[in-house]
TORPA-4810 file (N, C-alpha, C, O; in nm, 3 decimals):
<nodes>
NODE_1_0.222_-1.378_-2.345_0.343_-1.436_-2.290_0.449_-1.327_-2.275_0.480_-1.251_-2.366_X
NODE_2_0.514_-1.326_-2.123_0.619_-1.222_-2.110_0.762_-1.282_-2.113_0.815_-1.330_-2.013_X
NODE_3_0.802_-1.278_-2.196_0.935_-1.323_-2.223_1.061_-1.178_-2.200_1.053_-1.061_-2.239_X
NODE_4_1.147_-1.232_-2.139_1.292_-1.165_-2.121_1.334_-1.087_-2.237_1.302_-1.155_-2.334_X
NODE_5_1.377_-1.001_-2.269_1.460_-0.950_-2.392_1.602_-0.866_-2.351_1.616_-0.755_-2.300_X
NODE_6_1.711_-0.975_-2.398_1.823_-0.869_-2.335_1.842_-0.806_-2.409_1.832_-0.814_-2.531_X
NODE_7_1.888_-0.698_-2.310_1.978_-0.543_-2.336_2.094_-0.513_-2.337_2.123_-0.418_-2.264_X
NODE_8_2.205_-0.578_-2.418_2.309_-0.565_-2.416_2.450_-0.396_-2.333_2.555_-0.369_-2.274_X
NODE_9_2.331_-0.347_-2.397_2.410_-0.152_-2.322_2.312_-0.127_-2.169_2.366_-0.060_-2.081_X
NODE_10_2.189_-0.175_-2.146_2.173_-0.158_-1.993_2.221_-0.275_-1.913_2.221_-0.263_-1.790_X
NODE_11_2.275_-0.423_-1.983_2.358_-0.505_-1.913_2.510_-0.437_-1.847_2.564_-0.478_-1.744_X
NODE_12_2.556_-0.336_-1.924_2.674_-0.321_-1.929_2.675_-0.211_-1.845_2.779_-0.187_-1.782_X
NODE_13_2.534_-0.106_-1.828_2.551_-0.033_-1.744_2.511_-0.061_-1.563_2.528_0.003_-1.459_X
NODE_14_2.449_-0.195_-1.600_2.451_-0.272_-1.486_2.519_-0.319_-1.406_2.489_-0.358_-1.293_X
NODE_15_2.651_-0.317_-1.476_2.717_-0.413_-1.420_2.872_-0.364_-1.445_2.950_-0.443_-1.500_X
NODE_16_2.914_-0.236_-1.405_3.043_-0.138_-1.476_3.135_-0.238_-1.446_3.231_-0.212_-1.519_X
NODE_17_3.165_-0.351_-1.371_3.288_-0.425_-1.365_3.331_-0.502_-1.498_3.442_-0.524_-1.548_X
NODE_18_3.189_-0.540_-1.541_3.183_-0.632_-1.699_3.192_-0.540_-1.797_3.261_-0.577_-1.891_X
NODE_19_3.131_-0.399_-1.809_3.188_-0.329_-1.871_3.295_-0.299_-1.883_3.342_-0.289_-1.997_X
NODE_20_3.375_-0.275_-1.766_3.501_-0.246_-1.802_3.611_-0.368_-1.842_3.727_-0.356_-1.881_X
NODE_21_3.547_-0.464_-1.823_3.644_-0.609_-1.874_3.610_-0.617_-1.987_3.698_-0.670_-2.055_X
NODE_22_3.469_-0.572_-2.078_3.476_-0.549_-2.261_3.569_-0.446_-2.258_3.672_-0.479_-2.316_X
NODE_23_3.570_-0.309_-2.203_3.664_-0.232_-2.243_3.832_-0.273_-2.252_3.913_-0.243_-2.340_X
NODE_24_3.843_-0.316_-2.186_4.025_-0.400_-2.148_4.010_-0.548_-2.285_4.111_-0.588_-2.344_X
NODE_25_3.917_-0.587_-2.304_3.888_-0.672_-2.464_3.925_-0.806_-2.380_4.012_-0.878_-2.429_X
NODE_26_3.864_-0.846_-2.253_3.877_-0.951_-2.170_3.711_-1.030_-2.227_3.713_-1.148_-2.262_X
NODE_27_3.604_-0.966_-2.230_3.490_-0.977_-2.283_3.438_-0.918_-2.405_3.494_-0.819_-2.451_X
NODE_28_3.310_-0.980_-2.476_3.303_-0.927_-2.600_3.124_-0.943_-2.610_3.064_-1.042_-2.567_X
NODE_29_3.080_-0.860_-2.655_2.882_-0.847_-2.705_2.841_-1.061_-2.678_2.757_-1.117_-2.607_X
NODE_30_2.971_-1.130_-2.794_2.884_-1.234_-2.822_2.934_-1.316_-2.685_2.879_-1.426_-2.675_X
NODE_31_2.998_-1.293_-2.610_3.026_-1.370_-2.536_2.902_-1.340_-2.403_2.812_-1.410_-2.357_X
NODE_32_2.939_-1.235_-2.380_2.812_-1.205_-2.278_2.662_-1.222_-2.377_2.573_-1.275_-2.312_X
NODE_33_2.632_-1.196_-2.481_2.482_-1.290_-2.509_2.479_-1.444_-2.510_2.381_-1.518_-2.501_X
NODE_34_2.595_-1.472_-2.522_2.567_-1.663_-2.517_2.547_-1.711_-2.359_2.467_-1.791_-2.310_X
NODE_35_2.660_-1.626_-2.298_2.625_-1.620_-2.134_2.484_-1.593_-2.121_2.417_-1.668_-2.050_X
NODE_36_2.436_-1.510_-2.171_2.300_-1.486_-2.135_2.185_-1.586_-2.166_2.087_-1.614_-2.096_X
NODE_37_2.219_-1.629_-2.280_2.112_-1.706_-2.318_2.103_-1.850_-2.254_2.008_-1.925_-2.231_X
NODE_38_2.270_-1.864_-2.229_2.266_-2.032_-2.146_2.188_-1.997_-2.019_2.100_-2.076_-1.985_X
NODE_39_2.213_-1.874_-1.936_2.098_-1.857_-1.827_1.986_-1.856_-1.832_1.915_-1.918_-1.752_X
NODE_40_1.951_-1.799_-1.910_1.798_-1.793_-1.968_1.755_-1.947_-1.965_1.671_-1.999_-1.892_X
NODE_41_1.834_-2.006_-2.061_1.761_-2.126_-2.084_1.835_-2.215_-1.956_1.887_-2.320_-1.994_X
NODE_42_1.842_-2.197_-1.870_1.874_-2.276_-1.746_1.760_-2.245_-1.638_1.688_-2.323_-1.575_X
NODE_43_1.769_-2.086_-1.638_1.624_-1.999_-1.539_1.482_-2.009_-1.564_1.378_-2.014_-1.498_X
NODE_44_1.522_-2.012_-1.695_1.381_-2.013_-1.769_1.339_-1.838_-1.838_1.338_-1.755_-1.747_X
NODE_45_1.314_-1.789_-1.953_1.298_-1.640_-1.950_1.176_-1.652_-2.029_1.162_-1.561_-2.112_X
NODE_46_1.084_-1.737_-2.025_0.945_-1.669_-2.036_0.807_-1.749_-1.957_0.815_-1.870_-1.938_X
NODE_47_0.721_-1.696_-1.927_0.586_-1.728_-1.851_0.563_-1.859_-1.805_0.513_-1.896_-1.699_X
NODE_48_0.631_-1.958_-1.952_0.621_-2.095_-1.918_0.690_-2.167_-1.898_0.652_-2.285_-1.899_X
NODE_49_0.828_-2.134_-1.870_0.947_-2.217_-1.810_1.013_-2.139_-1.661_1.102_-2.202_-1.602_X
NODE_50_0.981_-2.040_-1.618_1.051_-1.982_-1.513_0.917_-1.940_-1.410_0.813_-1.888_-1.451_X
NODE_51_0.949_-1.982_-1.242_0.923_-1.962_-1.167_0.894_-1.780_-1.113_0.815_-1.749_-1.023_X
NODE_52_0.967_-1.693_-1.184_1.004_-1.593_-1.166_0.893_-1.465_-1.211_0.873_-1.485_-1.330_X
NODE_53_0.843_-1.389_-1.184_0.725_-1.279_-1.222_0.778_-1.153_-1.297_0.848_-1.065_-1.247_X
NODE_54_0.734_-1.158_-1.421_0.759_-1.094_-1.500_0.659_-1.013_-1.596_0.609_-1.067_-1.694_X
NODE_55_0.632_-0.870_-1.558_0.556_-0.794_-1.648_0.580_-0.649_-1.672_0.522_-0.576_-1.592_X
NODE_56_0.648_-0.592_-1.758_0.732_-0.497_-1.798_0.629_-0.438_-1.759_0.632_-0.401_-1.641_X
NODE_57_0.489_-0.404_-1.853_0.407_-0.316_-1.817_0.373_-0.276_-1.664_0.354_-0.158_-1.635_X
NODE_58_0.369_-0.344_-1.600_0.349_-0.320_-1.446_0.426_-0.328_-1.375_0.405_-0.368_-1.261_X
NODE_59_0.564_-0.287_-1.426_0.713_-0.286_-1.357_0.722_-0.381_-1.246_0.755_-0.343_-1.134_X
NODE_60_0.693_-0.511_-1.276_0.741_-0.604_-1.234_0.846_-0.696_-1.309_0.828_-0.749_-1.419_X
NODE_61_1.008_-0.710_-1.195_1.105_-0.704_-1.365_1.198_-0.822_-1.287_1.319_-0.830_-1.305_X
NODE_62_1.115_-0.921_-1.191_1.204_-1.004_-1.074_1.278_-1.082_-1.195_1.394_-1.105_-1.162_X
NODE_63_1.248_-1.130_-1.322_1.294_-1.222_-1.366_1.396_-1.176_-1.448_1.490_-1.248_-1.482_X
NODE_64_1.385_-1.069_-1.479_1.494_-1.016_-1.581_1.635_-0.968_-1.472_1.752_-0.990_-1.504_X
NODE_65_1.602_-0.914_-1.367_1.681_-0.899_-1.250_1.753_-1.016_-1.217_1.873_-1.009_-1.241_X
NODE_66_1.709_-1.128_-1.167_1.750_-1.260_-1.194_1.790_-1.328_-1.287_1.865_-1.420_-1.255_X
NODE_67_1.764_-1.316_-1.401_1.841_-1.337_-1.534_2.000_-1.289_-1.556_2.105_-1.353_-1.565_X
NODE_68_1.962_-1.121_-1.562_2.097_-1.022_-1.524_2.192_-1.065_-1.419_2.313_-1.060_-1.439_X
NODE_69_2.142_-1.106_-1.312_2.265_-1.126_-1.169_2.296_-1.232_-1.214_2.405_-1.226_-1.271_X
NODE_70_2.232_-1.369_-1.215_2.312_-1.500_-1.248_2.387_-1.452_-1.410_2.509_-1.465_-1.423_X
NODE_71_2.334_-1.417_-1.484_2.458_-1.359_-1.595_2.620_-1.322_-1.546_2.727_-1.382_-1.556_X
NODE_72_2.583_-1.202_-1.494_2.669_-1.116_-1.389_2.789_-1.206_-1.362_2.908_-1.203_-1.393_X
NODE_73_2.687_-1.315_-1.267_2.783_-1.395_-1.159_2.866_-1.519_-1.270_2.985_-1.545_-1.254_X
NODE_74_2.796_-1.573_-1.359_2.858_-1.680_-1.459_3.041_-1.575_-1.499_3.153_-1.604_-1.457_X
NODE_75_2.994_-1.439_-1.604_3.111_-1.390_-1.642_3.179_-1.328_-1.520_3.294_-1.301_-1.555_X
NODE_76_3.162_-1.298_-1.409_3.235_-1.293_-1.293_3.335_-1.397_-1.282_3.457_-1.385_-1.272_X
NODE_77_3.248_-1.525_-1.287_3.340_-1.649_-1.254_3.439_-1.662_-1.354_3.555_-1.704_-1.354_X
NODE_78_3.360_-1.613_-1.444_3.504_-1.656_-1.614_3.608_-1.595_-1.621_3.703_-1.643_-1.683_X
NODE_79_3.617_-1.416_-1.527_3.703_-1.328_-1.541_3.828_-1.391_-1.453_3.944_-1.382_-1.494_X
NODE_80_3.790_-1.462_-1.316_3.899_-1.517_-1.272_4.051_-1.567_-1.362_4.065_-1.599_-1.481_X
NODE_81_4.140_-1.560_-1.262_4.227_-1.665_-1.312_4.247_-1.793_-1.371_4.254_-1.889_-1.294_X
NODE_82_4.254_-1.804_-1.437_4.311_-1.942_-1.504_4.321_-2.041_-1.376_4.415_-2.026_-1.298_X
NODE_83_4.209_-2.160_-1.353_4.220_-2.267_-1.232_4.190_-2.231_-1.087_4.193_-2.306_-0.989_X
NODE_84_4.148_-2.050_-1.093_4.073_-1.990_-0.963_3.946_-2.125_-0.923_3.859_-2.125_-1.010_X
NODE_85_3.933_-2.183_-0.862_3.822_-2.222_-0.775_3.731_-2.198_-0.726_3.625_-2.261_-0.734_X
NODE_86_3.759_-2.075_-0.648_3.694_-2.071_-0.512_3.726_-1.912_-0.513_3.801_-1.872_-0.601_X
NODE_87_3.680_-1.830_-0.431_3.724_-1.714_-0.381_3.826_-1.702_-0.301_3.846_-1.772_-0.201_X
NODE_88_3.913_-1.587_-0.352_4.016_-1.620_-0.296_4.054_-1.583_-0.102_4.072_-1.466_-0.070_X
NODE_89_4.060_-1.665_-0.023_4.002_-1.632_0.114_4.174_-1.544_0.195_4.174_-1.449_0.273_X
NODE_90_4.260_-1.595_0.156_4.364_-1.490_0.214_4.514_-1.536_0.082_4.554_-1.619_0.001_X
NODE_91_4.542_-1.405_0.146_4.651_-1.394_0.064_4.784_-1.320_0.103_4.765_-1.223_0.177_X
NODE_92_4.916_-1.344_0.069_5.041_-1.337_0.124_5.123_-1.242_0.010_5.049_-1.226_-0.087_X
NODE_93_5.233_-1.184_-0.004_5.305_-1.115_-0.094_5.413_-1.187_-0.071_5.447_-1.272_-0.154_X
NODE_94_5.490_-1.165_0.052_5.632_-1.206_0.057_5.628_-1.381_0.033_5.555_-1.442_0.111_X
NODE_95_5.704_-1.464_-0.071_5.680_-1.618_-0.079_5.579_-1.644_-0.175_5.560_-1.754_-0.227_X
NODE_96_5.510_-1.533_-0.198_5.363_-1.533_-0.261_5.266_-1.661_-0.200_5.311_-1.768_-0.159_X
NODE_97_5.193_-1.642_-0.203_5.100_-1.735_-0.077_4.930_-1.690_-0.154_4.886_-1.576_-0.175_X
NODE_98_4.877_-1.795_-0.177_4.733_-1.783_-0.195_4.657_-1.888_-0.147_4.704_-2.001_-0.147_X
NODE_99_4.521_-1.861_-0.097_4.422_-2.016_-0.037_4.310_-1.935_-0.096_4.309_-1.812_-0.106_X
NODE_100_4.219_-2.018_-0.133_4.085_-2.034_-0.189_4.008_-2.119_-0.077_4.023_-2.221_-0.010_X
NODE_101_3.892_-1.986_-0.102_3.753_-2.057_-0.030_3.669_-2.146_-0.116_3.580_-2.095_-0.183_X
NODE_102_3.687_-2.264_-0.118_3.666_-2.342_-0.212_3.513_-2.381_-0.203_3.457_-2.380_-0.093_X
NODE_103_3.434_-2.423_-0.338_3.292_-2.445_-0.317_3.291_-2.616_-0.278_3.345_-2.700_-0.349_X
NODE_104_3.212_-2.649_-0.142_3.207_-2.755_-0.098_3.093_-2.835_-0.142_2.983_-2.819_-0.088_X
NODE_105_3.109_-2.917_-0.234_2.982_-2.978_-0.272_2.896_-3.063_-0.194_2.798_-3.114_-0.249_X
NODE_106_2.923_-3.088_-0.060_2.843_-3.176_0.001_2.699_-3.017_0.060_2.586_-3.034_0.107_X
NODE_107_2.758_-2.907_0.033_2.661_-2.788_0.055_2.602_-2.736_0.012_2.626_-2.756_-0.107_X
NODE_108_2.514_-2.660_0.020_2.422_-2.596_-0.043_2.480_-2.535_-0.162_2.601_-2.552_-0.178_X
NODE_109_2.407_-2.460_-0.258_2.458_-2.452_-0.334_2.456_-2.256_-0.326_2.491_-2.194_-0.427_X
NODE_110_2.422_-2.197_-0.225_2.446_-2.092_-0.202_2.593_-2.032_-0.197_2.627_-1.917_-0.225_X
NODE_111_2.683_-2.156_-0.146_2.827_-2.122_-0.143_2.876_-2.074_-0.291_2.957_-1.990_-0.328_X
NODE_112_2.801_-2.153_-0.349_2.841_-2.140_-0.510_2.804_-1.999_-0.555_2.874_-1.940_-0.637_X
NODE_113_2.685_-1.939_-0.496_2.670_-1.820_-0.534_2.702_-1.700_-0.474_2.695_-1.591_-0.530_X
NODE_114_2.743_-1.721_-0.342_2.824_-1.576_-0.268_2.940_-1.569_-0.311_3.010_-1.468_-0.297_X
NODE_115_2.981_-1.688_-0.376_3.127_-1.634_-0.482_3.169_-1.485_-0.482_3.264_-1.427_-0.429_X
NODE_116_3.026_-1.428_-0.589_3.039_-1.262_-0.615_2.944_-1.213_-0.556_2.869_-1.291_-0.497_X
NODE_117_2.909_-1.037_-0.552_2.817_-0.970_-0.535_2.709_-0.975_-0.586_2.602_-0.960_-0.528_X
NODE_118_2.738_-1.009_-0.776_2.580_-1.032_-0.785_2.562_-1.195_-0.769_2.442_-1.217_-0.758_X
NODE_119_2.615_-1.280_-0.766_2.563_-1.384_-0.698_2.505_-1.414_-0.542_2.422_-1.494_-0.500_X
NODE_120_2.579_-1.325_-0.486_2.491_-1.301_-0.336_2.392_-1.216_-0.352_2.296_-1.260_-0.289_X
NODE_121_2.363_-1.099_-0.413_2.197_-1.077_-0.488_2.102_-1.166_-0.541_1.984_-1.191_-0.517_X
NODE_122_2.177_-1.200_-0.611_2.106_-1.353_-0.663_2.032_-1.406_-0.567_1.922_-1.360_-0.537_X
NODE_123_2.089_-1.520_-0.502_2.060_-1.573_-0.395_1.940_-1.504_-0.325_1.822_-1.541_-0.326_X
NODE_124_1.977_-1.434_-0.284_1.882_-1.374_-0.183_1.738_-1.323_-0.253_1.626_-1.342_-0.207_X
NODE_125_1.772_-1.255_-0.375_1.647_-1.233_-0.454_1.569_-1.349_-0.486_1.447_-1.338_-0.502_X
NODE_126_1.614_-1.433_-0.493_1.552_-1.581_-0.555_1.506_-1.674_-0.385_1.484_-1.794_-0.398_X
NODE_127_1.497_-1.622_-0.260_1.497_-1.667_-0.158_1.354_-1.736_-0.118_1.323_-1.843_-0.066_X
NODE_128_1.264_-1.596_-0.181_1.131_-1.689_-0.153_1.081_-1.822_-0.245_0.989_-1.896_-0.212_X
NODE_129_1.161_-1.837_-0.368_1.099_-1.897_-0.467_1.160_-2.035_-0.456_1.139_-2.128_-0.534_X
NODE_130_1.256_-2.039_-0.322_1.377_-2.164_-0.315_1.276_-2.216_-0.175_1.293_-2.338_-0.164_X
NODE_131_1.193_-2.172_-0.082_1.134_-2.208_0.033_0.990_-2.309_-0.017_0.892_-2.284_-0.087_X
NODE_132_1.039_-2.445_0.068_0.908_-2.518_0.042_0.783_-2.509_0.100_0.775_-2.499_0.222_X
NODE_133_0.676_-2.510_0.025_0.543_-2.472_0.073_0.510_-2.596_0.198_0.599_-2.674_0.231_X
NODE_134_0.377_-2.603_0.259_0.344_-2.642_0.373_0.195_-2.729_0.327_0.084_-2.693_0.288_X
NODE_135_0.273_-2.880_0.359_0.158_-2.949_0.309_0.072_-3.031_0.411_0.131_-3.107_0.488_X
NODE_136_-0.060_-3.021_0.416_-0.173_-3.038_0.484_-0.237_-3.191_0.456_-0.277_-3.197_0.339_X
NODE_137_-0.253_-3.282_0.508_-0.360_-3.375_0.438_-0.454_-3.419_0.526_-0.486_-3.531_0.566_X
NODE_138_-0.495_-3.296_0.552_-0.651_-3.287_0.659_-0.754_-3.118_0.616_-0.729_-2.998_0.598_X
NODE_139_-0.825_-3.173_0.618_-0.955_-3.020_0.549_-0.906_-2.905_0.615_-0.902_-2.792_0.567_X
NODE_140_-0.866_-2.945_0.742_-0.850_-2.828_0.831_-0.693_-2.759_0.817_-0.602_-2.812_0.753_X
NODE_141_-0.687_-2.694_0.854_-0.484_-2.690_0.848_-0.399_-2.725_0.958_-0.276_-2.729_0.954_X
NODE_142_-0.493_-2.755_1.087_-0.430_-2.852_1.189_-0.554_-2.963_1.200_-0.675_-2.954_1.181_X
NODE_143_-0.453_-3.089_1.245_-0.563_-3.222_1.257_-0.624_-3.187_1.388_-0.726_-3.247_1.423_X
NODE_144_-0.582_-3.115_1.448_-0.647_-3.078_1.601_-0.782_-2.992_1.678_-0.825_-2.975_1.792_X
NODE_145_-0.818_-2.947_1.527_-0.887_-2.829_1.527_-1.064_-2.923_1.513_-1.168_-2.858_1.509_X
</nodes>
């Protein structure tokens, strides 16, 4: 069984924005492992709960990659402002002026993840594993044949 094992110091070199928000003491070790582990156990991080291909030895590392970005993207979302929403889509100085690109729930849930950068990695890395297969109920693979 290949199970996930995080890396707290190659998380951090993964990801220098979250590093530098532990450095400023905005984030902390236990906060990003509990982040981690609620992903984990949402993604799934071993052989028999996650969709995802995972075998260190044969540098295949899709799931830990995917583990890491949705991490990424969760404390991304936390670093926001206090009642941030959405990304913020334009913004004003003089009057001060802000609008949010807000996540629309009647949509996919991709909106939810181009939020950030590694949530739009995300996404896209996880693209084939989100496409439904093609179902047949004839011997042949067209009834025509």
């Amino acid at each position: 069984m290949s199970t996930v094992v995080f890396d707290y110091e190659e998380f951090l070199i993964s990801f220098p924005h979250i590093a530098q928000a532990v450095t400023e003491g905005k984030l902390n070790e236990t906060v990003i492992t509990t982040q981690y582990e609620q992903v984990a156990s949402w993604l799934g991080d071993s052989d028999e709960n996650s969709p995802y291909p995972y075998n260190p030895e044969k540098n295949i590392l899709c799931r830990k990659t995917v583990l890491y970005l949705a991490t990424c993207h969760w404390l991304t979302l936390d670093l926001w402002g206090n009642g941030q929403g959405g990304r913020i889509a334009s913004a004003s100085q003089g009057s001060v002026s802000t609008s949010f690109d807000l996540f629309k729930p009647n949509s996919e849930n991709g909106q939810w993840w181009a939020q950030t950068p590694c949530g739009q990695k995300y996404w896209k890395i996880t693209a084939p594993y989100r496409l439904g297969g093609k179902l047949y109920v004839h011997k042949e693979a067209h009834p025509w044949h």
